[in-house]
N, C-alpha and C positions, 0 to 999 in steps of 0.2 A: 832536354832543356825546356823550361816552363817558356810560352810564349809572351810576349809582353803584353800588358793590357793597360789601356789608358781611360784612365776615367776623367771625366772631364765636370765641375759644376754647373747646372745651368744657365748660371747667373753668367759664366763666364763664353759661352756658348755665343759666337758671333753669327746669327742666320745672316747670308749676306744680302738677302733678301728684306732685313728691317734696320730701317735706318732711325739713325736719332735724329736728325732733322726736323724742323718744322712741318718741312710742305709734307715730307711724306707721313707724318703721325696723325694726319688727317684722316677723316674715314672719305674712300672715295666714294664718287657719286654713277649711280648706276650707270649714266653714261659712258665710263673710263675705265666701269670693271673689268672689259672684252679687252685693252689693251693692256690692261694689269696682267690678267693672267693668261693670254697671248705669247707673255714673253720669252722665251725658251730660255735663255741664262738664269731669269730668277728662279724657274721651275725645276730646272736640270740643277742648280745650286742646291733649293730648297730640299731635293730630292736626297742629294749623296750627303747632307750632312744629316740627312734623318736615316740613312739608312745604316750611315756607318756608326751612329750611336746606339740605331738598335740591334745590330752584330754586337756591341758592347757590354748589353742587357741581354741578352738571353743566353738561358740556362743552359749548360752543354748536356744533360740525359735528358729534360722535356724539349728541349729546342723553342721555347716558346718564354714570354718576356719572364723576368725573374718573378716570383711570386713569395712575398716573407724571403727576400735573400738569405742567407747564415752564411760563414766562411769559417774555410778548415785554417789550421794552421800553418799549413801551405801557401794561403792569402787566396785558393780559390774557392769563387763562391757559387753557391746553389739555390733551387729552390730548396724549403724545410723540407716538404713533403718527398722530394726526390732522392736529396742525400738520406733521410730516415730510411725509404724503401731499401735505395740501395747496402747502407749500413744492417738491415735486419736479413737482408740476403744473403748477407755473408757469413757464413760460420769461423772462416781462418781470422787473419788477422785485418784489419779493417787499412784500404790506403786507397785515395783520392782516384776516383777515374779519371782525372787528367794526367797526372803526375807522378801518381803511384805512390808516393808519400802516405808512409804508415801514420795513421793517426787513431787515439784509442776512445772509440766510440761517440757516442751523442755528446758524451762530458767533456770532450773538445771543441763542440760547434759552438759558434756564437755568433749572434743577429749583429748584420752587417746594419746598422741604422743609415750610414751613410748612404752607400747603395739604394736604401730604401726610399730615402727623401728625393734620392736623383730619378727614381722609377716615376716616383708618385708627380715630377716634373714632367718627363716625357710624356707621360699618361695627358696631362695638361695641356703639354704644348703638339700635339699630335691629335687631339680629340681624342681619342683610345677609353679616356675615364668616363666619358659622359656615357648616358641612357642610350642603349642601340637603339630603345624605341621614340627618342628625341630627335625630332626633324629641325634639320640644320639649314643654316643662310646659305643660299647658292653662292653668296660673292664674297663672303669673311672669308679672308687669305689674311695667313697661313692657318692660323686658328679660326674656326669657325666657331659663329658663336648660336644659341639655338633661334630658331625661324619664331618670329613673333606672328604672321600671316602668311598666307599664299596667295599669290594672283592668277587668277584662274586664266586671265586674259596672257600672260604674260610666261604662265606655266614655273615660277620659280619659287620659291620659299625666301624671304627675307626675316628680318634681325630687325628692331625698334628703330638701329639706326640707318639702315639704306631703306626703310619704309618711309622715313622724314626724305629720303633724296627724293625715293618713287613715290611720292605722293606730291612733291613741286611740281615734275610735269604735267602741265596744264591737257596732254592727249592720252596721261597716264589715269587720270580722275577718277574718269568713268569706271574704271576696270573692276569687276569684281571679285573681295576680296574676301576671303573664308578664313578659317581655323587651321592652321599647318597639316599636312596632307603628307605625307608619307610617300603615296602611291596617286601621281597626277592621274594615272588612267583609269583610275576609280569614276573621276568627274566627266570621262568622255563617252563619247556614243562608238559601241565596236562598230557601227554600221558604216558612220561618215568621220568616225575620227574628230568631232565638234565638241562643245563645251554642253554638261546636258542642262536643259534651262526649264523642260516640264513633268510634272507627272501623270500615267494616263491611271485612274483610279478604278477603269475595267477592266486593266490589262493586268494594272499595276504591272505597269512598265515606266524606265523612265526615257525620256526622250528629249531629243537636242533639237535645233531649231528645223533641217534636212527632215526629222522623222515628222514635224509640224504638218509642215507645206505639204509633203508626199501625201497624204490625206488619207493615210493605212488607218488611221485612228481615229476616223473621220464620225462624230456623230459619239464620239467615247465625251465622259466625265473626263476632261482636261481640266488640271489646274497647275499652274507657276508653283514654283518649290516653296516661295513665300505663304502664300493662300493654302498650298496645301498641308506644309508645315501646321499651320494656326490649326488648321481644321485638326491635325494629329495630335498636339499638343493638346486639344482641349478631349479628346479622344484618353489621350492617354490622363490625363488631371483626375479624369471621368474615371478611368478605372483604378486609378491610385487612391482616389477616395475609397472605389468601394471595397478594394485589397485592405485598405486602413480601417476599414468600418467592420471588413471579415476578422482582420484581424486582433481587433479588437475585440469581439463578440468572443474568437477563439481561445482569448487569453481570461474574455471572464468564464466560460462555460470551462477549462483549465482548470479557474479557481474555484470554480462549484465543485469539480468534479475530485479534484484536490479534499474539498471542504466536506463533501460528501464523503470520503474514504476516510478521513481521517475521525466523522462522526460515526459514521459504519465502525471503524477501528475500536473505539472510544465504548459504542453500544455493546458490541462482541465482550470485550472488557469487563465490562461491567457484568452481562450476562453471564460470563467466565466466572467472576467473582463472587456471586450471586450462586451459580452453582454451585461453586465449591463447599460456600457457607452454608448451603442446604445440605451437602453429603458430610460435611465436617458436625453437621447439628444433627444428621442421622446416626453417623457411626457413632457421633458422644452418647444420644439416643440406647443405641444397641450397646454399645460396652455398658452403661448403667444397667439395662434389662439385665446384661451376664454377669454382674456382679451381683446382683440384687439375688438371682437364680441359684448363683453361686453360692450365694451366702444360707439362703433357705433352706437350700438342699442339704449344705454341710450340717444348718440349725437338728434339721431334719433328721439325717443321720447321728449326730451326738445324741438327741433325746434319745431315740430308739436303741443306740449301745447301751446307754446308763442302763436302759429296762432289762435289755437281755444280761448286763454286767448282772443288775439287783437278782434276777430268777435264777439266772446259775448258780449261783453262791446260796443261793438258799438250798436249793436242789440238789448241793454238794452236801450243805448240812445234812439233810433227811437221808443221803445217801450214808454219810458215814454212822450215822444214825441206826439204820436198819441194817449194816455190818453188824456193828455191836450187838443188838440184840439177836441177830441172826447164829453168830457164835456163841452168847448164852447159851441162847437155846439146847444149842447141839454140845454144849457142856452140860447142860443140864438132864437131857436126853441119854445121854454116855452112864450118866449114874444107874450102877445096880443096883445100890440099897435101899429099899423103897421110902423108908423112915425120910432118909438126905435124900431121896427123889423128892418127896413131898416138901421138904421145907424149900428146898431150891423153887421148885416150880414155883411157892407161892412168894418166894422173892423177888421174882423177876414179871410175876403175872399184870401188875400197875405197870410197868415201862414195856410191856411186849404189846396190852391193851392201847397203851398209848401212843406205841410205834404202827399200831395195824389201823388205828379209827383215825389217823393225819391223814389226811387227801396231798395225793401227787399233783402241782395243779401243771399242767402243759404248758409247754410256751406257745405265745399266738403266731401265727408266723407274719413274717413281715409282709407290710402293706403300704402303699404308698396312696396318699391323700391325691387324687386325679383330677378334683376339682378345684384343690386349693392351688397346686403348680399348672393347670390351665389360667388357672385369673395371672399365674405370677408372668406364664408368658402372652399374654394377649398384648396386643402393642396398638394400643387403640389410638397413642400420642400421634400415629405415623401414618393411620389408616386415610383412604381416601375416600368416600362411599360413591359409590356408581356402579350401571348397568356394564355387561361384558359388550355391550353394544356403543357403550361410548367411551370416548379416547380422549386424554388431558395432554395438553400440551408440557414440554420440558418444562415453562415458568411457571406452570398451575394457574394459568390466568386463561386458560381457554381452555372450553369443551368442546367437540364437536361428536357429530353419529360419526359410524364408522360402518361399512356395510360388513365387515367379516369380526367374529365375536374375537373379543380378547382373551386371550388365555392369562387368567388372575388365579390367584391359589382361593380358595372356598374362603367364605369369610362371613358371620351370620349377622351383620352391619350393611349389608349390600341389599339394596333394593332388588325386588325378586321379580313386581308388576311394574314398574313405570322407569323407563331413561331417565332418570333424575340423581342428584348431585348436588351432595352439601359442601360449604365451605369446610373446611380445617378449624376456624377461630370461630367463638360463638361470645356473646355478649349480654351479661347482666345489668346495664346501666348504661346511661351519658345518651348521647350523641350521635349519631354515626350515617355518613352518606357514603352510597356507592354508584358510579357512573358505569354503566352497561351498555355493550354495545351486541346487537345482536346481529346475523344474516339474514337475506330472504326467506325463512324459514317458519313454523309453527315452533312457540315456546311458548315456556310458561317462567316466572321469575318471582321469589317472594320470599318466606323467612316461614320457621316454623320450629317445634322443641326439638331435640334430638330424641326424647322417647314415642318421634312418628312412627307407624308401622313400617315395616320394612316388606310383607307382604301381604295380597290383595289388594283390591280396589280403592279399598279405604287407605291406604300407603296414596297416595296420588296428592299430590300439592291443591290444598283447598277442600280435600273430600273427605276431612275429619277436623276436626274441634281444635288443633294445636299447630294447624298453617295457615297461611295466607299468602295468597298468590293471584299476580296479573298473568293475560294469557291471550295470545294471540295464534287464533285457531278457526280454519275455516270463514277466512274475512271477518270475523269478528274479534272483537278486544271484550273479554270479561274481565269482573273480580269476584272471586271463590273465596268463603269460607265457610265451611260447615257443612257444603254441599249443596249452601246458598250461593247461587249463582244471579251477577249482576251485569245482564250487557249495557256498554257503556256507547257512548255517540260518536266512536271512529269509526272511520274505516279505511281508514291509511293505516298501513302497519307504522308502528314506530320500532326508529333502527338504533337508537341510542336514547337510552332511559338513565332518570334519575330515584334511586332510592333512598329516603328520610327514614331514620327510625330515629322514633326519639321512646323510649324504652319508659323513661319514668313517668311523660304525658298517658303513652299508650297509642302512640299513632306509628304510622306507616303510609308515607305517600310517595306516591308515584308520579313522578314530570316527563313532558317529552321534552328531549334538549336538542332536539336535530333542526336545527335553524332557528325560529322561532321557540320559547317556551313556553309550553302547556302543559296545564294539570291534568291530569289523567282521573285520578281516585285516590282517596282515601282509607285506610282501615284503622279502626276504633280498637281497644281493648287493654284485656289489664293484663299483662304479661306474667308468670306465673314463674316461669323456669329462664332459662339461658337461651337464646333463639336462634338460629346459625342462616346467613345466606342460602336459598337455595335454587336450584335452578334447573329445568325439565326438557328435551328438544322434542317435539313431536314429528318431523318430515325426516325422510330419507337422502335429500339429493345434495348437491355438493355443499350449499348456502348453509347448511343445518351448522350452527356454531353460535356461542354464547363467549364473549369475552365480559370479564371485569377487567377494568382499565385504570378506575382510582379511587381508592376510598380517605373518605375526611373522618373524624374523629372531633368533638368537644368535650 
């Protein structure tokens, strides 16, 4: 038989402990609290009615207050979480661990709301709901309500309103009062059990008034919790700025570093793209050369069939030709009667003369043009000219020596006597400026025709009629051309140059652009051909590098 259970609502709940009266809906005054709760009837009261309502509330499988109640159809009820467990436990058929009452499944439970609201009262009227880590009024009976101070003097935690009692007493005044405290022997000295009142800042100890006087600490940095507070505080202010100030630095160096990777990103990209379009401008490059080969060769081959088609056919003629007369013959040969010997022979004697004095002429044998399919494959569009001793970078905008030779295929455009290196694009007219930046090193930089030798001495920038080159060698700064040689009044290397060509004046001038701008030199002349960038390294050690960085155009 199901036990009975009475629920009771809050509202109707008589503690007999709280009265409706006047006098008692007072709050009392700290003086009266010792005899309030002193009393063993309101206590012993207080007690069994809290204790038989919470036998009333609790779960029979947790044993502990109801949590989300639900009820069976039974009328009894659970926590959610406990009747689910026990329902998934079961494989047979599903029936109330009180009662035994078969009930089918979860989709018979339902949230007992009522129950819920009477929990969520108890909770209230028992403290149970509030913050475990909320320090409570030592003297709120029955409900306590939370400690607004503590008196260190007094060792208690009060509430806003027995602080207004404990603060009328005029012996209460003095007492000092702190932030709610949890844990009163946090504030005490283990030594004498006192209130602590200094700190010693060489022990960093703290100390009550017992550890004062003893004079343990005698001749230490003492200072009162106040003094020494201020002094921590501006301690701690002090390094909150500069936590703030790091912090701050860390969140812009963040966004450098941010701002960095995403131009890194950005540069890569570009560089990506930039490659591509150089190998997508080769390969269109190279399929043009093979069709162009293709097509030659094929040209090549038809001509040459038509020739051998025309000599065969003729050679078949003469062939059937000298059959015919060849069986004449031997018809005519055959004859015994010498009369019809004679008239035959002189029949055939005009077409056997004339079959025997045609010339057989030979076919030529086939030959292939070696110099005309060398120009078709030269690929001069693609070449780079330079020494096997210097190395171009991926973008073509930097030279540099290289101490081990390059392995390049033979190529009779490549400088044979001097490290030197022409641009790719070369220029008949306008305008045109290029920013140069060089390394510690010996170079030489200037322009010149493409039909410069490519070897001997006279191959060298400046040391024949059709270049012109600045040159920084052996502490000196020249200007070369002709093999006329002009030193000039530096003698600081310059590390970033400026080149002017102006092509229809006829000039060519050189600036230094590295901090300051200075003119360097001049060269004069009346340009003849197309003139290409060029560029020469003279030193071996790591500096040896020539970069072009930007060129303008008018």
């Amino acid at each position: 038989m199901c036990p009975e259970i009475y629920i009771f609502p809050m509202s109707e709940i008589q503690l007999p402990f709280l009265s409706t009266s006047r006098e008692t809906s007072c709050v009392p005054s700290i003086g009266t609290m010792d005899s309030l709760t002193s009393s063993p009837v309101l206590h012993d009261s207080h007690s069994y009615t809290i204790n038989l309502l919470a036998q009333e509330l609790t779960c029979p499988i947790c044993l502990q207050l109801f949590s989300e109640p639900v009820m069976l159809p039974c009328a009894h009820n659970y926590c959610v979480s406990c009747i689910q467990s026990a329902t998934d436990s079961e494989k047979g058929p599903h029936r109330c661990p009180e009662c035994r009452q078969e009930y089918h499944g979860i989709k018979d439970i339902q949230k007992n709301l009522k129950l819920c609201n009477i929990i969520e009262s108890y909770k209230i009227t028992t403290g149970k709901g509030q913050d475990m880590n909320t320090v409570q009024c030592d003297y709120c009976l029955p409900i306590r309500k939370p400690a607004f101070k503590t008196c260190l003097k007094c060792e208690i935690s009060l509430c806003t309103d027995h602080l207004q009692a404990h603060a009328k007493k005029m012996s209460f005044r003095n007492h000092t009062l702190v932030e709610p405290l949890s844990d009163l022997n946090s504030q005490k000295c283990l030594s004498h059990s006192k209130n602590l009142e200094f700190y010693c800042a060489t022990d960093a100890a703290f100390l009550c008034a017992s550890c004062f006087i003893e004079g343990t600490h005698y001749g230490h940095d003492i200072h009162n919790f106040e003094s020494a507070g201020a002094e921590m505080r501006c301690i701690l202010r002090a390094d909150l700025k500069l936590a703030k100030e790091k912090l701050q630095m860390t969140s812009i160096l963040l966004q450098k570093s941010l701002g960095e990777e995403m131009a890194f990103a950005d540069a890569s990209d570009h560089l990506t793209v930039k490659a591509l379009g150089i190998l997508d401008s080769m390969i269109n490059q190279l399929n043009g050369y093979k069709c162009r080969l293709s097509k030659q060769l094929e040209e090549e081959h038809a001509c040459k069939q038509e020739s051998w088609q025309a000599n065969r056919s003729q050679m078949t003629k003469q062939q059937s030709l000298l059959k015919d007369i060849q069986e004449q013959a031997e018809s005519v040969l055959a004859e015994t009667d010498q009369c019809l010997f004679v008239h035959q022979f002189l029949s055939i004697k005009s077409q056997l003369k004339e079959a025997l004095d045609s010339n057989v002429d030979m076919p030529a044998p086939p030959t292939v043009d070696t110099r005309h399919l060398c120009a078709l494959t030269r690929t001069d569009e693609l070449k780079t000219d330079m020494t096997m001793l210097l190395l171009l970078s991926n973008d073509l905008r930097t030279v540099k020596y290289n101490a081990g030779k390059q392995v390049y295929p033979e190529h009779p455009e490549r400088f044979q006597a001097a490290p030197q290196v022409l641009c790719s694009q070369g220029f008949s007219g306008g305008e045109h400026v290029w920013v140069v930046e060089v390394g510690q090193c010996m170079w030489s930089v200037g322009v010149c025709y493409p039909s410069v030798p490519r070897r001997g001495d006279h191959s060298r920038l400046g040391h024949n009629s059709i270049s012109w080159r600045l040159q920084w060698k052996n502490k000196k700064l020249t200007a070369c051309h002709a093999s006329s040689t002009v030193t000039l009044p530096v003698t600081i290397p310059p590390l970033r140059l400026e080149m002017a060509l102006d092509y229809s004046r006829g000039t060519l001038c050189f600036h230094s652009i590295k901090g300051r701008r200075e003119h360097l030199h001049t060269f004069t002349a009346k340009f003849q051909e197309m003139v290409y960038p060029a560029f020469a390294i003279h030193s071996t050690n790591s500096e040896s590098w020539i970069t072009l960085q930007k060129q303008y155009a008018n």
